[in-house]
N, C-alpha and C positions, 0 to 999 in steps of 0.2 A: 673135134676140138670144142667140146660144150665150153661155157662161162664159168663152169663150175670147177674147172682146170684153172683158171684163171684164181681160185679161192688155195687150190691146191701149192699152187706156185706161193700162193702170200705164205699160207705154214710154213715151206720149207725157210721162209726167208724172214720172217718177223715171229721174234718171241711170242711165247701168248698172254695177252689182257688185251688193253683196251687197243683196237684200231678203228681208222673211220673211214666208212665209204663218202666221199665226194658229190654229190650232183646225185642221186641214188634215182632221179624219175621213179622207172613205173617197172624197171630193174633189179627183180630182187634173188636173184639164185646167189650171184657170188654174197652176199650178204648173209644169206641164211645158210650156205654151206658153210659160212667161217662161225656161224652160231654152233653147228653142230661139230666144228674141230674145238670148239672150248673157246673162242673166243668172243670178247666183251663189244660187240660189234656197236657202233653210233652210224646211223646214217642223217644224211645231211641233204636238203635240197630248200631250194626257194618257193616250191610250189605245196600252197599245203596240202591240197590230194594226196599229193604223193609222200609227204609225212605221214597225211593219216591212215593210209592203207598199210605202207610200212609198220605202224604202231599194231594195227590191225593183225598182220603178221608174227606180231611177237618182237620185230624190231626195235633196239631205239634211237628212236627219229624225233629230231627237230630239225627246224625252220632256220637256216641262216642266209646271207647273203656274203658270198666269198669273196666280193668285190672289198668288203667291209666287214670283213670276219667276227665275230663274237667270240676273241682268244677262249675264253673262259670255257667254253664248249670242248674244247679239243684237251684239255689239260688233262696230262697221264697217256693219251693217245700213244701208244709204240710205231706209228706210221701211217699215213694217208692213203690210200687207192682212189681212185676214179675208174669205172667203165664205161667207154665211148663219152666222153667229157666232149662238150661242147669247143671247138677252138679256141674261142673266144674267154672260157672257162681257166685253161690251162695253165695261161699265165698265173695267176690268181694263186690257182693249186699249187704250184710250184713254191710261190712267197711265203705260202702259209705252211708250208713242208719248212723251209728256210728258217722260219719266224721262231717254230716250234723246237726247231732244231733234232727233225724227225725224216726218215726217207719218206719218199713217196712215189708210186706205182701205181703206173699207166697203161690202161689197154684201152688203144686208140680203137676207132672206127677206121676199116680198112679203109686207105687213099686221104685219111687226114695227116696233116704235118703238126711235127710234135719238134721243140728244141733240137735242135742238133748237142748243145749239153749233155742229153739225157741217155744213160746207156742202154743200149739194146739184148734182149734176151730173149731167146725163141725157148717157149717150153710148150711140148706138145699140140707143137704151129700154133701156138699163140706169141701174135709180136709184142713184150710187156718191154716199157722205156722205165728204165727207173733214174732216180736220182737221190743216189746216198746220199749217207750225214757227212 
């Protein structure tokens, strides 16, 4: 069950243009395999390393704080993703999925708690939580 199943799942389930990865660290497979399904990938973290290597990849990547989102970043977005999103993170993601008025798709870090809200999907043992519009 590579990460890159995790990319596979988002096609079947999110039209294609713009979606955004979440907290994108130092994580970049599901990113780049949704680059190479055709879509308009943005990744998103607070740390600028991991922007600029993103960029470096051919990603695009800015800098935001999710605590305090910069709406304007996500506008056109067809849906959010995070992988292995921080706990602490999740709330956050969730609001700004809400805000947007956009789903958003989650693949936890095994043994982390995620909303009981959030529906469950198993695609190719990967456990993804989502929360439609």
């Amino acid at each position: 069950m590579p990460l890159e199943d995790f990319a596979e799942f988002l096609a079947q389930n999110v039209p294609k243009g713009k979606i955004a990865e979440l907290g994108i660290g130092f994580q970049f497979k599901v990113a780049l395999r949704l680059k190479e399904l055709g879509y308009d990938v943005l990744a998103v973290d607070w740390n600028p390393s991991s922007v600029e290597k993103a960029k470096k990849l051919g990603i695009n990547a800015f800098r935001d704080d999710l605590f305090s989102p910069n709406l304007g970043l996500y506008s056109g977005a067809k849906a959010l993703y995070s992988v292995r999103p921080t706990p602490e993170i999740v709330k956050s993601i969730l609001e700004l999925g809400e805000r947007l008025g956009v789903p958003v798709y989650i693949l936890p870090l095994a043994g982390d708690t995620v909303p009981k809200t959030l529906r469950l999907f198993n695609f190719r043992g990967l456990a993804i939580y989502a929360k439609p519009i």
